[in-house]
C-alpha angles and dihedrals in degrees: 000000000000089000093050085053103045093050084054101064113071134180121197123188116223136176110287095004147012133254129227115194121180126174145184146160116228125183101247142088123269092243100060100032091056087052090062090061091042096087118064097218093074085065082078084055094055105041123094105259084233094072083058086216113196121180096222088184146004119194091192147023144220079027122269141181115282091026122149125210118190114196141145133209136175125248108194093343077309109143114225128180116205128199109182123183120205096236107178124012121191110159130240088000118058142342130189126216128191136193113236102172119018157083102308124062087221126022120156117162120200113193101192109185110192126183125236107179106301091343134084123225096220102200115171104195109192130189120193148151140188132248091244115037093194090070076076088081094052132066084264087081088056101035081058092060110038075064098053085046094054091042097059094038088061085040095050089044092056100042080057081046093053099036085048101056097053125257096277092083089056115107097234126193126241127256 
């Protein structure tokens, strides 16, 4: 499993910025799969116990366009506070979120669910960049993204726990 999941997370280097993509296939339907991601609080879910993530504030939920989520982690003991803004909200297809205040100059995170039969195809398409580009020349550059690497392979490991253990587990927002 680890293998399979490392070979679907990418990042590919452009011109002014990098590209995270990261892709799997659960069994379940779009609808309710994205409903899963439609409340903020599953992010805790999803995130490696190491960044001790913690949601400080949600403007709004079930998520909507225009909310905001305030929360902070720790990178190597490293204390980050993280502002995100729902930028774009299509359910059950797509949403868009983007940092506002944090440790990127450029994070925008695209979650795309697209549905195959009964299953969803799950892709994160991130687009970021650092304060300083010419970090790009020195080990900080890999050891970003050997982070990043580690984070959405957790977070890919525990998307197959939560579809594999049936919906009912899932911590699902209120009408």
């Amino acid at each position: 499993m680890t293998q399979a999941v490392h070979e679907s997370i990418r990042i590919l280097e452009r011109k002014h910025d990098w590209l995270l993509i990261c892709e799997q296939r659960v069994s379940c339907p779009v609808d309710k799969t994205f409903l899963f991601f439609s409340t903020a609080r599953n992010l805790e879910r999803l995130t490696p116990p190491f960044l001790k993530f913690h949601i400080h504030h949600i403007s709004s939920e079930p998520l909507v366009a225009g909310a905001i989520i305030d929360y902070s982690l720790r990178l190597h003991h490293i204390p980050i506070r993280w502002r995100s803004q729902i930028e774009q909200w299509e359910p059950p297809y797509q949403f868009v979120d983007n940092q506002i205040r944090g440790p990127f100059k450029l994070w925008r995170h695209t979650h795309t669910f697209r549905a195959d039969g009964n299953d969803t195809l799950i892709a994160d398409t991130v687009q970021f960049n650092l304060y300083c580009r010419a970090l790009k020349h020195t080990p900080i550059l890999t050891w970003i993204h050997n982070d990043l690497r580690t984070i959405f392979e957790f977070r890919q490991r525990e998307i197959t726990k939560v579809f594999e253990n049936g919906f009912e587990c899932v911590e699902i927002p209120q009408s």
